[in-house]
PAKOLLUM-754043 format. One record per atom (N, C-alpha, C, O): x, y, z; residue in three letters. Coordinates in steps of 0.1 Angstrom, whole numbers, plus 5000, padded with zeros to 4 digits. Example, Ala and Ser with C-alpha at 12.3 -4.5 7.8 and 13.67 -1.06 7.14 Angstrom:
BEGIN
513249435078ALA
512349555078ALA
513249675078ALA
514249675085ALA
512849785071SER
513749895071SER
512950005079SER
513450115080SER
REM end
This chain:
BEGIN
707797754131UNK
707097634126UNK
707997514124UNK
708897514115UNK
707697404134UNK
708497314128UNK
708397194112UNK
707397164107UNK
709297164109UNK
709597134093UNK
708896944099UNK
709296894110UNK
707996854091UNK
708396744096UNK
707996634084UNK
706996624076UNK
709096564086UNK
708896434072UNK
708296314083UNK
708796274093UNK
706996284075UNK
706196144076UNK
706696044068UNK
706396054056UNK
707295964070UNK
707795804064UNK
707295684065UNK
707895594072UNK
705895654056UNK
705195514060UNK
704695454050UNK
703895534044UNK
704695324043UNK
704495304031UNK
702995324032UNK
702495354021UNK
701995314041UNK
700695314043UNK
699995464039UNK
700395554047UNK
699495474033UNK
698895614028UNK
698095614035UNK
698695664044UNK
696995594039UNK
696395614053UNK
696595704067UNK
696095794074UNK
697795634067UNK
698595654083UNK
699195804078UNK
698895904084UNK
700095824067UNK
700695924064UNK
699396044063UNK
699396144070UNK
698396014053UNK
697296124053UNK
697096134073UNK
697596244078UNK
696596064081UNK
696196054088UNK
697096194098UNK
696696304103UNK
698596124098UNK
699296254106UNK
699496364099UNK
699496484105UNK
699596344089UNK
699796484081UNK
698396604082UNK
698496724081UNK
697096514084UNK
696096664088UNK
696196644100UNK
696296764104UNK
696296574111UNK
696496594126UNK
697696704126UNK
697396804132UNK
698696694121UNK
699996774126UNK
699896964118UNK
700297074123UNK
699296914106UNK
698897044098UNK
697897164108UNK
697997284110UNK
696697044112UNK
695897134122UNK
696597194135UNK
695997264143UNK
697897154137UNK
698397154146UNK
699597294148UNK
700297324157UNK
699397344135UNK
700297424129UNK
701897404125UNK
702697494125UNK
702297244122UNK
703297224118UNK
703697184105UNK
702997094101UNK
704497224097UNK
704297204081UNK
704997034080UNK
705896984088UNK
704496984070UNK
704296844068UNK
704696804052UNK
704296854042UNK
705496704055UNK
705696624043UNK
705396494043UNK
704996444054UNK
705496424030UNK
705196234033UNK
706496204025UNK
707296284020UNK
706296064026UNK
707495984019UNK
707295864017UNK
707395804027UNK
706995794008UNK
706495664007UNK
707095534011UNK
706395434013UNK
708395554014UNK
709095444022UNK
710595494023UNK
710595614022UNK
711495464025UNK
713195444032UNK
713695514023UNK
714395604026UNK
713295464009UNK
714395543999UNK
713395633994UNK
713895673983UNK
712595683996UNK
711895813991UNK
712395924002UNK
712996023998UNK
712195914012UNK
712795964027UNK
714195984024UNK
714496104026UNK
715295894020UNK
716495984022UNK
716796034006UNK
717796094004UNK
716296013999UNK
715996083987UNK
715696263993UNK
716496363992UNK
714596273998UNK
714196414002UNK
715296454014UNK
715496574016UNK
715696384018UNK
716496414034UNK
718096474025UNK
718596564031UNK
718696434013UNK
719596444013UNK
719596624003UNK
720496684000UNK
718196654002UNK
718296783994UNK
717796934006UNK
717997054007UNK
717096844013UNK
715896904023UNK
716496894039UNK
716996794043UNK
716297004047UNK
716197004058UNK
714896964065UNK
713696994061UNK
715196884078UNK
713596884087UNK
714196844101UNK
715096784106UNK
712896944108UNK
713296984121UNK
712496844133UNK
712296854145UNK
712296744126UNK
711696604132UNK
711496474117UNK
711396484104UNK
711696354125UNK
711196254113UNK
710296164119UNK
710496114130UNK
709696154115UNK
708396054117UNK
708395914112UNK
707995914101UNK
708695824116UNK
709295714105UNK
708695574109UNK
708995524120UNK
707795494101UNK
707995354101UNK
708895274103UNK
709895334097UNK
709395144109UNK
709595084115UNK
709694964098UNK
710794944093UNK
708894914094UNK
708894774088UNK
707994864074UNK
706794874072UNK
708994914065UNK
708394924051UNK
709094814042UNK
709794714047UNK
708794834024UNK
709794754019UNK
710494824014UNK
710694944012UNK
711194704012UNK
712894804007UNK
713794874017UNK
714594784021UNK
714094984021UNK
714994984032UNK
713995064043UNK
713195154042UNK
714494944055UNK
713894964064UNK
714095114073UNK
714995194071UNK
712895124083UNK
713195284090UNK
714395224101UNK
714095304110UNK
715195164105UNK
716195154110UNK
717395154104UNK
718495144109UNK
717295154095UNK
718595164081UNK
718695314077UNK
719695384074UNK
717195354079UNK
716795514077UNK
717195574087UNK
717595684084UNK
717295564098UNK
717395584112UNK
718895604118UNK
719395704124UNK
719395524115UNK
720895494114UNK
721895564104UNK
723095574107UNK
721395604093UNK
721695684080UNK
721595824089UNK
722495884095UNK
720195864089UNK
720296004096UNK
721696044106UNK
722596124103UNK
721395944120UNK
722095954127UNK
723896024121UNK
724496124123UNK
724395904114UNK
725695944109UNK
726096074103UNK
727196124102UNK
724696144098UNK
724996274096UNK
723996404104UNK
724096514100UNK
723496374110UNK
722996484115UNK
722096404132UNK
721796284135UNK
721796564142UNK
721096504154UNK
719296514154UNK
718496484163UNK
718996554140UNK
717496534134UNK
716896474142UNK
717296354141UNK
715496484156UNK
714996394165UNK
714096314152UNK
713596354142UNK
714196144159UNK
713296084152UNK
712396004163UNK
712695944174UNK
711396014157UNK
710195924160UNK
709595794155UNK
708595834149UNK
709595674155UNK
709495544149UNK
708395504153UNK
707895494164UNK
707895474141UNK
706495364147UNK
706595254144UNK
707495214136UNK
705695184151UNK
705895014151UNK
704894964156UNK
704195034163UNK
704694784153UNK
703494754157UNK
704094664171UNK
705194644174UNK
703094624176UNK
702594574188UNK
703694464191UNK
704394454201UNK
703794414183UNK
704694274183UNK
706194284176UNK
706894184174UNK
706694404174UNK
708294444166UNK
708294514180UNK
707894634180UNK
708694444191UNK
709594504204UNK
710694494203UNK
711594544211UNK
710994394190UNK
712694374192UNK
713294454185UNK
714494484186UNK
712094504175UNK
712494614163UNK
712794784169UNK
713594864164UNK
711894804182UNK
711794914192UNK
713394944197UNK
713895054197UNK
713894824203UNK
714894834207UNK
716394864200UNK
717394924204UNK
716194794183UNK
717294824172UNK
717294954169UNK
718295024168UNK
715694974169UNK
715595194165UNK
716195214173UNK
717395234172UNK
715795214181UNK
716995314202UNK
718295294202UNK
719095384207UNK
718895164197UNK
720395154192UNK
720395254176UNK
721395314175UNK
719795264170UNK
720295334155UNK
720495444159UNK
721395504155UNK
719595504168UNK
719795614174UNK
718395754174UNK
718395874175UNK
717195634172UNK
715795684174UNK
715595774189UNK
716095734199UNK
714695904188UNK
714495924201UNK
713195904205UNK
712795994213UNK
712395794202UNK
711595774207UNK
710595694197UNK
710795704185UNK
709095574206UNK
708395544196UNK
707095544200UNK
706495594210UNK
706795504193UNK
704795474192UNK
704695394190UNK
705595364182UNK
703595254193UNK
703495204190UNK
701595214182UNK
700495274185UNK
701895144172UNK
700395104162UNK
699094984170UNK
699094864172UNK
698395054171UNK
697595184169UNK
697895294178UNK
698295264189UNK
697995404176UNK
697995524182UNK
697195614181UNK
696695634169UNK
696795674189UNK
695595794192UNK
696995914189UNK
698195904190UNK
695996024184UNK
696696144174UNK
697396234190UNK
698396304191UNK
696396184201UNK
696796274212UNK
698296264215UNK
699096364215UNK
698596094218UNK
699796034226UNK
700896064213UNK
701996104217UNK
700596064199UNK
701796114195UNK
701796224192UNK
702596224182UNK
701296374193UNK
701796484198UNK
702496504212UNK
703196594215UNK
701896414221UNK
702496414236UNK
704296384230UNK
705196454234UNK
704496274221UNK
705596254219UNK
706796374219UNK
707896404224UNK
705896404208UNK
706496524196UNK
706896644206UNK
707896694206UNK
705596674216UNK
706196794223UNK
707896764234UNK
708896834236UNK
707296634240UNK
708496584243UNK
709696584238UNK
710796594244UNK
709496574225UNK
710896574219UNK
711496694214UNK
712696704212UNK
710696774214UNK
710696954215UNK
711796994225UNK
712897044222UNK
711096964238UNK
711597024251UNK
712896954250UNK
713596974260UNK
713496884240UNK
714596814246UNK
715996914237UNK
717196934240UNK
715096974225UNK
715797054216UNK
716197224220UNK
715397304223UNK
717197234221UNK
717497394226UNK
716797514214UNK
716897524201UNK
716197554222UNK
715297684216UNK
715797804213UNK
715197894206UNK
717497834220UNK
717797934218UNK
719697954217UNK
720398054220UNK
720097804212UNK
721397854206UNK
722197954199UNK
721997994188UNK
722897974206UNK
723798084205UNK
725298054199UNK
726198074208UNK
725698024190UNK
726997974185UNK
727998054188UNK
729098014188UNK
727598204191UNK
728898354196UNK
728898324208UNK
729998364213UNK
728298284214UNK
728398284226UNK
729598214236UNK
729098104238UNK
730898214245UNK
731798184245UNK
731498054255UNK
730498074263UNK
731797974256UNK
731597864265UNK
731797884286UNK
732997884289UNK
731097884295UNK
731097954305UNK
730597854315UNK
730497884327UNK
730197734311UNK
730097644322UNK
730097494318UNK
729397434311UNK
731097464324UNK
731897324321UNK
731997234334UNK
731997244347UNK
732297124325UNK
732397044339UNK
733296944332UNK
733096914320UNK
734296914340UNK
735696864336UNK
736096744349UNK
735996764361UNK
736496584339UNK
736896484349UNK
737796424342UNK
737696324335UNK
738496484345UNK
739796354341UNK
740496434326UNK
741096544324UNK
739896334316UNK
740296404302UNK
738896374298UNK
739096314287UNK
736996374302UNK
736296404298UNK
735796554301UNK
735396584312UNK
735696684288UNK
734796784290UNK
733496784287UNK
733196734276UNK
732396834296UNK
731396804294UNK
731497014290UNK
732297084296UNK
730597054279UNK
730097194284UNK
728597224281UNK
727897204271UNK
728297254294UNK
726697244294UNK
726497344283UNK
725797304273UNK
727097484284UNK
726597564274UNK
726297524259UNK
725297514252UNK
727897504257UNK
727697464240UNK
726897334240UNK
726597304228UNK
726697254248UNK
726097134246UNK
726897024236UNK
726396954227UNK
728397034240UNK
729696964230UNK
729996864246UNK
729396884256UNK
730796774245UNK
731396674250UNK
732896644242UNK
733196624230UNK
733496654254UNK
734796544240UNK
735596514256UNK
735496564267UNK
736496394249UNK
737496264255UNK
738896274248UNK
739196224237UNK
739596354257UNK
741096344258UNK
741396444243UNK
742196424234UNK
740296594245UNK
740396664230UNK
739696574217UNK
740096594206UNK
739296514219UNK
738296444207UNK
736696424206UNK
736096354214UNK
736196474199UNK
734196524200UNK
733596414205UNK
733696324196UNK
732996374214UNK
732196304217UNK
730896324204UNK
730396434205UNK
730296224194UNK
729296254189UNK
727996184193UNK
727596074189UNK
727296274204UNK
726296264208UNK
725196304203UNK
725096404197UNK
724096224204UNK
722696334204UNK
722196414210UNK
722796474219UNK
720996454209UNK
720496584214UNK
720396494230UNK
721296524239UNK
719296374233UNK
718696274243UNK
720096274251UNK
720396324262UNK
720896214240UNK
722496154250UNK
723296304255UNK
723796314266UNK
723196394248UNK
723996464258UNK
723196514268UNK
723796534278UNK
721596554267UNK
720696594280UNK
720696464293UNK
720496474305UNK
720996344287UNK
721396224297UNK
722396254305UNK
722296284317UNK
723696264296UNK
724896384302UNK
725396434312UNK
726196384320UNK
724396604309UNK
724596674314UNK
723396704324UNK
723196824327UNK
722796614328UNK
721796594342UNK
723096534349UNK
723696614356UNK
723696394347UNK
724596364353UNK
725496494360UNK
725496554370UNK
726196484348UNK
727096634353UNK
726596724362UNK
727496784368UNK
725696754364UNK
725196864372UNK
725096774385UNK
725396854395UNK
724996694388UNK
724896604403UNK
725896504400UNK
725596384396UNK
727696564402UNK
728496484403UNK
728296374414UNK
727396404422UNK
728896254416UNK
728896134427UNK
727796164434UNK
728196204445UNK
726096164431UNK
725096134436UNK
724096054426UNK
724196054413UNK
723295994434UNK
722795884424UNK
721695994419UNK
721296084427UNK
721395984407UNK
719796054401UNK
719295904398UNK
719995814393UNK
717795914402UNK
716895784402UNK
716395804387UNK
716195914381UNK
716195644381UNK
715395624373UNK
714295744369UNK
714395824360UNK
713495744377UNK
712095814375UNK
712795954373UNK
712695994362UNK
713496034383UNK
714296164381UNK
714596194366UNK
714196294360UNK
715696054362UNK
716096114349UNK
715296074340UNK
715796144330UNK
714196004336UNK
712896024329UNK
712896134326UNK
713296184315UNK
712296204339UNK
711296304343UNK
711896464334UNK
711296554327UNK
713496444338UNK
714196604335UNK
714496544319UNK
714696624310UNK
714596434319UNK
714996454307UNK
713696464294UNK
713096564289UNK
713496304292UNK
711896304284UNK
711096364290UNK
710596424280UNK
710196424302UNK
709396444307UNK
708496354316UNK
708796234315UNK
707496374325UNK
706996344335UNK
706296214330UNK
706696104335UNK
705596224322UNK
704996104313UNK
705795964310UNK
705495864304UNK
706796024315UNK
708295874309UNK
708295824323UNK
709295744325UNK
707695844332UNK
708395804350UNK
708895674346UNK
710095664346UNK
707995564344UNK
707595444342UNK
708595334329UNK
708595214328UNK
709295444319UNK
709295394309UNK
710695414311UNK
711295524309UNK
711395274319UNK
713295284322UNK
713995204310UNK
715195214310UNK
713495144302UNK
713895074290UNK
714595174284UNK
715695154278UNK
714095284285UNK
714695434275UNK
716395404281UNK
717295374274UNK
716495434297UNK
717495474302UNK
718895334295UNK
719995354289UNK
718595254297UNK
718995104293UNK
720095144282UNK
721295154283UNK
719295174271UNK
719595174259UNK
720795284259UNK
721895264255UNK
719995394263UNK
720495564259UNK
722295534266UNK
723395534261UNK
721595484284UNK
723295464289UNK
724195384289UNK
725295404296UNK
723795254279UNK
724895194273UNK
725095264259UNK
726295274257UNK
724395314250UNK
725095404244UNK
726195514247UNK
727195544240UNK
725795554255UNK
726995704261UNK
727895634263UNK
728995664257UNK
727895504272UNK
729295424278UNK
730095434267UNK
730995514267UNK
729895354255UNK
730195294242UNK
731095414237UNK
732095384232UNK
730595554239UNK
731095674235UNK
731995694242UNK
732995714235UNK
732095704255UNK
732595744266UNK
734595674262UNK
735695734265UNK
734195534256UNK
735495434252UNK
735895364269UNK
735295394280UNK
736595304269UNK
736495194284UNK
737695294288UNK
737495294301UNK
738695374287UNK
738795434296UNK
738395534313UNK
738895554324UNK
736695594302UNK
735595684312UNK
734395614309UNK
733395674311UNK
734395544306UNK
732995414311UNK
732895414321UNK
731695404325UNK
734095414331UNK
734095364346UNK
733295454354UNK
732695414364UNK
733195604348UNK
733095724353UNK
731195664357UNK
730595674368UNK
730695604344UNK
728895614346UNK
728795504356UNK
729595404356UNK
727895514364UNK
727895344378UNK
726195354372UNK
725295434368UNK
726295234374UNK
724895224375UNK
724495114387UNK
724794994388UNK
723595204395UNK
722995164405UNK
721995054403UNK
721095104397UNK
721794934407UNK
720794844404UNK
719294864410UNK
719094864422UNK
718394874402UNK
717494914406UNK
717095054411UNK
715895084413UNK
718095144414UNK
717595264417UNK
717895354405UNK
716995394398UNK
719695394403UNK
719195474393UNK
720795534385UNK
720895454375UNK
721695624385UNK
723095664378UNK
723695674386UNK
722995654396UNK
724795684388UNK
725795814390UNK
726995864383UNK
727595774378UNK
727395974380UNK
728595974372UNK
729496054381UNK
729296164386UNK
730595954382UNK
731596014391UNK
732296134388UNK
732296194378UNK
732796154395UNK
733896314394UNK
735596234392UNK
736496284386UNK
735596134396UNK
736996034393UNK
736695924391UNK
735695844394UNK
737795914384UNK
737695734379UNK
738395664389UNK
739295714396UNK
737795524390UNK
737895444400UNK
739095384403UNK
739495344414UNK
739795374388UNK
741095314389UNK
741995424392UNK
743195394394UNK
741595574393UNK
742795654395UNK
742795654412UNK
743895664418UNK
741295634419UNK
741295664431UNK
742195544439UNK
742595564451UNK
742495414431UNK
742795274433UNK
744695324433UNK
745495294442UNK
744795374421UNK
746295414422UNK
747095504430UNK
748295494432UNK
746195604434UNK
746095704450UNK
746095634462UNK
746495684473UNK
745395454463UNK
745595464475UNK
746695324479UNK
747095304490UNK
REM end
C-alpha cells in the first residue's frame, strides 16, 4: 500500500483526493499548506507527494525543492491553467510530474500509476552490481540504479536516472522523442516533449561540462548519448 501526502490549502480538493485515492486502496494524508507538509515530511515517511503549486506561505516549489535535497520521494504538482511558468519551475525543483486544475480523478490516477512504473518494485541492496555501462569517467549501473563522474555520485532521481539508463542501453543511436516518452513515463506522454526539455538539461547540469558532451540532442527528432566524448575523438584524430 502506497503511503501518500496531499498538500493544498483548499480543503475541498484535499477531501476530494483523499476519498478518490482511499477508494483506490491507498492510505492518505492532508496537509494544509508548505509548512504543515514539511512539518509531517520531516518525522514521516511517504511513498508519493501530491502537492499544490500556489499556497500561502511557502510555496509547493520551495516544498518541492526541499524534498528533492533530501530524498527521491516522486512528486506530483498541481496547478492552474495559467501558472505554466510555475509547471516549468516544479520540473526544475525536481517535480515528476503535473496536473493541471481542473482535473478529473481518472487523469490523476493515470499520473500516479505512471509514476509507479517509474519506481523499482524490487530492490535488492545485496545484490552485487552486474551490469554497467562505462564512458570515459562516467559509470552508469543499470542494476544498482547509481551513476557517478570520475568516482563521485551522480545525485539523480528516480525520472533522471530511467532517462539515463534508456540512453545507456542504445549507445550512439538516436532514441526519438516519442520512444523516450513512451519507456520512460509511459505511452500516454507520446505528445508531451516539454518533459524531455527539462529532465535533459537537468542530467547535462549533473553530468558537469566535461560529459555534457556525451548527451547530443538531435533537433527535432530525439537523444543520443555517446559512447565517447567528442573532444577525445578530436584528440585521436
Amino acid at each position: 500500500m502506497w503511503k501518500i501526502l496531499v498538500v493544498d490549502d483548499d480543503a475541498q480538493i484535499r477531501k476530494l483526493v483523499r476519498v478518490n485515492l482511499e477508494g483506490r486502496g491507498y492510505a492518505v494524508q492532508e496537509a494544509v499548506d508548505g509548512n504543515d507538509a514539511l512539518t509531517r515530511l520531516k518525522t514521516e515517511s511517504f511513498d508519493l507527494l501530491i502537492l499544490d503549486l500556489v499556497m500561502p506561505g511557502m510555496s509547493g516549489i520551495d516544498v518541492c525543492a526541499w524534498v528533492r535535497e533530501r530524498s527521491d520521494t516522486p512528486v506530483i504538482v498541481l496547478s492552474a491553467h495559467d501558472e505554466e511558468e510555475l509547471k516549468v519551475q516544479a520540473l526544475d525543483a525536481g517535480a515528476d510530474d503535473f496536473v493541471t486544475k481542473p482535473f478529473g480523478q481518472e487523469e490523476l490516477l493515470a499520473r500516479i500509476r505512471a509514476v509507479r512504473r517509474r519506481v523499482p518494485s524490487n530492490m535488492q541492496p545485496q545484490q552485487q552490481p552486474s551490469n554497467q555501462v562505462k564512458i570515459d569517467g562516467l559509470l552508469i549501473g543499470l542494476d544498482t540504479r547509481r551513476a557517478f563522474v570520475n568516482g563521485s555520485e551522480l545525485h539523480l532521481t528516480r525520472t533522471e536516472f530511467a532517462l539515463l539508463a534508456e540512453l545507456a542501453q542504445n549507445l550512439d543511436a538516436v532514441i526519438t522523442h516519442e520512444e523516450l516518452l513512451a519507456r520512460v513515463w509511459g505511452p500516454e506522454y507520446r505528445e508531451s516533449s516539454h518533459y524531455l526539455h527539462v529532465y535533459l538539461g537537468r542530467i547535462r547540469q549533473k553530468l558537469g561540462n566535461q560529459h555534457s558532451e556525451l548527451l547530443e540532442t538531435v533537433p527535432g527528432i530525439g537523444y543520443i548519448l555517446h559512447s565517447e566524448r567528442k573532444s577525445t575523438l578530436n584528440q585521436a584524430a
